[in-house]
C-alpha positions in Angstrom: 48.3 14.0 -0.7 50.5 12.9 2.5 48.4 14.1 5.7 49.5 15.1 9.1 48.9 13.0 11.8 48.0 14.3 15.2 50.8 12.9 17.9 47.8 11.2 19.1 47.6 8.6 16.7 51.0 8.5 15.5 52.1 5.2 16.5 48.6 3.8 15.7 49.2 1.8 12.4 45.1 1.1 12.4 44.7 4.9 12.1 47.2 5.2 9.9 45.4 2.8 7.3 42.5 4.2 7.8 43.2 7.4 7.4 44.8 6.0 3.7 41.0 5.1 3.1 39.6 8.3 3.9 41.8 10.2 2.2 41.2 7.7 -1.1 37.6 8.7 -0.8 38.5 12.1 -0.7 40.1 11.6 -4.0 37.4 10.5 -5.3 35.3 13.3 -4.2 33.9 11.8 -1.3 31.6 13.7 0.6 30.9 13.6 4.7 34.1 11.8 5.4 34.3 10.6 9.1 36.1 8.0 11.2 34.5 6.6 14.1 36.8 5.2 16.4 35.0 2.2 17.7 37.9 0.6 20.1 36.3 -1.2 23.2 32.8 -0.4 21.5 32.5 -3.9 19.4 35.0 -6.4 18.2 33.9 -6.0 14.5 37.3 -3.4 14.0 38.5 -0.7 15.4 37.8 2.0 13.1 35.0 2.1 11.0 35.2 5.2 7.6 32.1 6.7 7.0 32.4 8.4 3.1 29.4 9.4 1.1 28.5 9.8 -2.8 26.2 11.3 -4.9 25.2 8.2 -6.9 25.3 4.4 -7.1 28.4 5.2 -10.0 30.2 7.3 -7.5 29.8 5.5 -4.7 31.4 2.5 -6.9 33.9 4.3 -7.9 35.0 5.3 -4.2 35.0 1.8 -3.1 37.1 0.4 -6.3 39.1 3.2 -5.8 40.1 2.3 -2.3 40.5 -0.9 -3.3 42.9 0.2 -6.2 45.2 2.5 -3.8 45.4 0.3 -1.0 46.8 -2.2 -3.3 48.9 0.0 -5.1 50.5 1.2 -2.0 51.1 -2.4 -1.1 48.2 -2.1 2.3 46.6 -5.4 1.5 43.4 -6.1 -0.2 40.0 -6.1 1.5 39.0 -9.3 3.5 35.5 -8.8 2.1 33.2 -6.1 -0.1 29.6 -6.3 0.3 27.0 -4.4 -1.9 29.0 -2.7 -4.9 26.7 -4.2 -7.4 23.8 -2.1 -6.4 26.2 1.0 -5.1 23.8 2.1 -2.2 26.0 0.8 0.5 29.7 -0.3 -0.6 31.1 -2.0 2.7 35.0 -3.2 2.3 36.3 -4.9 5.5 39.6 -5.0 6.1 40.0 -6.4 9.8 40.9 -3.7 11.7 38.9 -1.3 9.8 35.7 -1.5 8.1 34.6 1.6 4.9 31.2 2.0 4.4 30.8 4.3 1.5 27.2 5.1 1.5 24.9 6.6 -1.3 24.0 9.8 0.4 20.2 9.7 1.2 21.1 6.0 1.6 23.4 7.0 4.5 21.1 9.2 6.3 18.3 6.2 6.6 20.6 3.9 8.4 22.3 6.9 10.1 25.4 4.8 11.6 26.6 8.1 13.6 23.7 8.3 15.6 23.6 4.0 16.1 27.5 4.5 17.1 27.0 7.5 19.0 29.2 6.5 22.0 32.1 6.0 19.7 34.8 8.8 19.2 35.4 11.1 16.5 39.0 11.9 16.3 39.4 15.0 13.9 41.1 14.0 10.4 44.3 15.9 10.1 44.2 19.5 8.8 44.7 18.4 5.4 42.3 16.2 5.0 39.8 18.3 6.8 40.4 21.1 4.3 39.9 19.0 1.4 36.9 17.5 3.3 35.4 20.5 3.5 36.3 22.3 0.3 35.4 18.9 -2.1 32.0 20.5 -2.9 31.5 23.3 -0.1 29.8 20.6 1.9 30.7 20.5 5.9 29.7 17.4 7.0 26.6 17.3 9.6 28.3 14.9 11.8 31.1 17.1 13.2 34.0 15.6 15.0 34.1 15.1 18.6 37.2 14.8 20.2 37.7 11.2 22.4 
């Protein structure tokens, strides 16, 4: 899949990459993607992916997965990965942008979107919103919201 992206964000490599983890998730039938754009919010990165799973398998498999394409498409490796031996909360860092790949019920205790609330949502391109949404009929609950 080769997604759209919004003139906005064109010349924004950062977005660019993470958009390439989003729509890895997506692959692997990732649920509730989201980007929070959390520029001039913390120092930590600048984008942080928000995917979900349906198990502790799944929500290993979405984080070696975006390991495994990142690599393949020569985007550089992970700085660190945090938590994919118990598969509740997968975090891979890489600088700029940080994937947290949550085990659903997992990601609704810690709720990051409401702890990040001031940060934007930019909308994922139409492609990947479509996919998004038609994975497993599931709209996520955390809408975008435009900067």
């Amino acid at each position: 899949m080769t997604s759209t992206i919004d003139p906005q964000h064109a010349t924004d490599p950062i977005w660019v990459k993470a958009l390439l983890y989003a729509e890895a998730a997506l692959e692997k039938k990732a649920f509730d993607v989201s980007i929070l754009d959390v520029r001039g919010l913390t120092s930590i990165a600048d984008y942080f992916v928000l995917v979900s799973g349906r198990s502790d398998t799944q929500v290993r498999a979405i984080a070696d997965f975006i390991e495994e394409t990142c690599r393949a498409r020569h985007a550089g490796a992970p700085l660190s990965i945090e938590g994919r031996q118990a598969g509740q909360w997968v975090l891979l860092d890489f600088g700029d942008v940080v994937v947290h790949v949550f085990y659903h019920p997992v990601r609704e205790f810690y709720d990051l979107e409401r702890l990040w609330s001031q940060a934007a949502r930019p909308a994922l391109p139409p492609e990947l919103e479509r996919t998004r949404q038609a994975g497993d009929g599931v709209v996520s609950s955390f809408g975008a919201r435009p900067h």
